[in-house]
C-alpha positions in Angstrom: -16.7 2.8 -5.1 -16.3 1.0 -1.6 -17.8 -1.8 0.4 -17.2 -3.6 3.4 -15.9 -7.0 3.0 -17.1 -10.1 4.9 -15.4 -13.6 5.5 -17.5 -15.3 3.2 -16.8 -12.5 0.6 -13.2 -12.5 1.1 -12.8 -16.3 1.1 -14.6 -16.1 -2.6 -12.2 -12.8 -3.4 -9.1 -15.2 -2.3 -10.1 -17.7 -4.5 -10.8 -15.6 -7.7 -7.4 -13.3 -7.2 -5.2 -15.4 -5.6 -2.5 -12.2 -5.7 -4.7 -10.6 -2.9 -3.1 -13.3 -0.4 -0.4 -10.7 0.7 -2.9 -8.2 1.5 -4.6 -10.9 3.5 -1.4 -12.1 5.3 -1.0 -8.3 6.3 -4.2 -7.3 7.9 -3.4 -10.9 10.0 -0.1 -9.1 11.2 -1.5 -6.0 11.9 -3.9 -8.1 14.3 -7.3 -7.3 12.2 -7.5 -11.4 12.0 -6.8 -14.0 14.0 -4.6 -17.4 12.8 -7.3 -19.0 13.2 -9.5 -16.7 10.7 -6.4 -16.7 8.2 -5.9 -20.0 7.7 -9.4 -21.1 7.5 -9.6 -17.7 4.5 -5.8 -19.1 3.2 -7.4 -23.2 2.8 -5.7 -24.3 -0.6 -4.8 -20.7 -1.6 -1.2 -20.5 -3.6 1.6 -21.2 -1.4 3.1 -17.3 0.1 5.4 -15.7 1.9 4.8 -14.6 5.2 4.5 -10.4 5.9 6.7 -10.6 9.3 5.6 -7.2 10.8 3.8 -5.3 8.2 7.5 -3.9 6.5 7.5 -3.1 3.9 11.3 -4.9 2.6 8.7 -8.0 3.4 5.8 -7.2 1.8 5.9 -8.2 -1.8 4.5 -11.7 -2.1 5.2 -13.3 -6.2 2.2 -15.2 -7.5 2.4 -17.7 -10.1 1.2 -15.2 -12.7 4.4 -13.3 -12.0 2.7 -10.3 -10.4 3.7 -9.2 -6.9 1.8 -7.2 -4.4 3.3 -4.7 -2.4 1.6 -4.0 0.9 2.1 -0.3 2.4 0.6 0.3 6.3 -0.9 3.5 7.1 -0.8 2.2 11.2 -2.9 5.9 12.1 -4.4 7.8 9.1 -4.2 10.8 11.4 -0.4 11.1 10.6 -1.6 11.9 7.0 -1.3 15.9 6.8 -2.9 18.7 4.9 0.7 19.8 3.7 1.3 16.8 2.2 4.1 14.3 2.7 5.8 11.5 1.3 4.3 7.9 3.5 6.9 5.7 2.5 10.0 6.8 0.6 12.6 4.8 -1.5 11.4 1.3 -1.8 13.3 -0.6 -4.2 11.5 -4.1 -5.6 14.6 -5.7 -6.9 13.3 -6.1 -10.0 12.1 -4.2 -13.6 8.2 -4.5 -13.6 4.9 -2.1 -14.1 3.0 -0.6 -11.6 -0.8 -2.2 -12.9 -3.0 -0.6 -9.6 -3.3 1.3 -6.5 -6.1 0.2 -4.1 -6.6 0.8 -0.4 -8.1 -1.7 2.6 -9.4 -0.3 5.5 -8.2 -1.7 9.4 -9.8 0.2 11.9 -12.8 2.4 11.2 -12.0 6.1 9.7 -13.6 8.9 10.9 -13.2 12.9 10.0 -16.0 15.4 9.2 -15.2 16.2 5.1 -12.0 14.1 5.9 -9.7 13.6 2.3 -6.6 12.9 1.3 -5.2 12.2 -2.0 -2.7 9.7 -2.5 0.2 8.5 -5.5 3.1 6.6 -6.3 5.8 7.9 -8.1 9.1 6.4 -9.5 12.0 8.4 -8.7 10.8 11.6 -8.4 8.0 11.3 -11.3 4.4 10.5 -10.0 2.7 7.6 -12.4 -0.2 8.9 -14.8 -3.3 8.4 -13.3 -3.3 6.0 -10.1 -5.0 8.4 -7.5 -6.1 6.8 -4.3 -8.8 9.3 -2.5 -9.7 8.4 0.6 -12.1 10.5 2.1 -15.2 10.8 3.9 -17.7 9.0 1.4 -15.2 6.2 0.6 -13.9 4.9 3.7 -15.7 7.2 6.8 -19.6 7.1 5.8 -19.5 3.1 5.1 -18.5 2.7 8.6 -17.1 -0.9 8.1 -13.9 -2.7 8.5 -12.3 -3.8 5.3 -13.5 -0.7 3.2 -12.4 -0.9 -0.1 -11.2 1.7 -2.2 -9.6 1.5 -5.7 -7.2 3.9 -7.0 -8.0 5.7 -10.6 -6.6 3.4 -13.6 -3.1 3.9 -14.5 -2.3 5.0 -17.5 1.6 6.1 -18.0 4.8 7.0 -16.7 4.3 3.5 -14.5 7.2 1.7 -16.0 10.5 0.8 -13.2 13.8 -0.6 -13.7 15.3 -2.6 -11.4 16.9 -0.3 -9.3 14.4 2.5 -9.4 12.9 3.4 -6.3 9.0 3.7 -5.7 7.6 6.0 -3.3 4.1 6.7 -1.7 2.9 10.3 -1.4 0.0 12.0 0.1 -0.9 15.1 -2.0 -0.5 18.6 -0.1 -4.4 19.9 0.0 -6.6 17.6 2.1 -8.3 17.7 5.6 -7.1 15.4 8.0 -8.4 12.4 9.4 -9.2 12.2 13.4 -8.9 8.3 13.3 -8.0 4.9 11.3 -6.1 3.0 9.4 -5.1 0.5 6.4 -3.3 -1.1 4.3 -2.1 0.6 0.4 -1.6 -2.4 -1.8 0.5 -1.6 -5.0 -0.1 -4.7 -7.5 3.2 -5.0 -10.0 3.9 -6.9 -12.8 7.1 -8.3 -13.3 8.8 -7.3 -16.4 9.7 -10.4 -18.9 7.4 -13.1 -17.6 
């Protein structure tokens, strides 16, 4: 299910799930708001750290219910191939935890006639149970608005990390490519022991 997301909407969605602020902070640095529109959407939100140019190493913001979020850039969904590839590769949080979900946020508008792609995360070399993002023509193309939203399937297993595992992003081989857009994978952990 997607939808495009207005100001209004997304104030109210900061306000209800404060742990969205990092995804927030990143379509800011990716230039799809202004200051301006961020602090006014950001008003008496939880205090965060700042995403300095959308890396990930940056991109995991703690919230006060001891969950991070872990924002992944896709700069140009056209990079996304049919053979498959892995998007980001080795990302270490620094910290044992749970991977809880998997949800996309479109930037700039997608397009692609019967465009899909199937993404995952996997830990070490083992893909979680469940947590498939599909993006594809219906869910982020046809609604032809900025700040699509697309959830990933629930999660189910095999979604457990150690501190020093690494996480990775992977696009499944299979899909037709994309001719244009792009977004911002958020990854929402849970920190283990709080």
């Amino acid at each position: 299910m997607s939808k495009g997301i207005g100001i209004a909407e997304l104030t109210t969605l900061l306000t209800a799930n404060p742990r969205l602020v990092g995804a927030v902070r990143a379509q800011k640095a990716a230039g799809f708001l202004s200051s301006a529109e961020l602090e006014a959407l950001l008003a008496g939100s939880i205090g965060t750290a700042d995403i300095t140019n959308l890396a990930v190493t940056n991109a995991k913001l703690a919230t006060p219910n001891r969950r991070a979020i872990l924002a992944i850039p896709i700069d140009d969904l056209t990079n996304l191939t049919a053979g498959g590839e892995d998007i980001v590769t080795d990302i270490l949080p620094g910290f044992a935890g749970t991977i809880e979900a998997i949800f996309y946020i479109g930037g700039t508008l997608a397009t692609g006639v019967g465009a899909t792609m199937a993404l995952h995360v996997e830990i070490g070399a083992v893909a979680v149970t469940g947590g498939v993002l599909t993006l594809d023509e219906a869910g982020i193309v046809t609604p032809a608005v900025l700040g699509v939203y697309v959830a990933g399937t629930l999660i189910t297993a095999l979604n457990v990390f150690t501190n020093t595992d690494l996480l990775s992003l992977v696009n499944a081989a299979g899909g037709t490519v994309f001719t244009a857009g792009s977004g911002v994978v958020i990854l929402v952990l849970s920190v283990a022991g709080q």
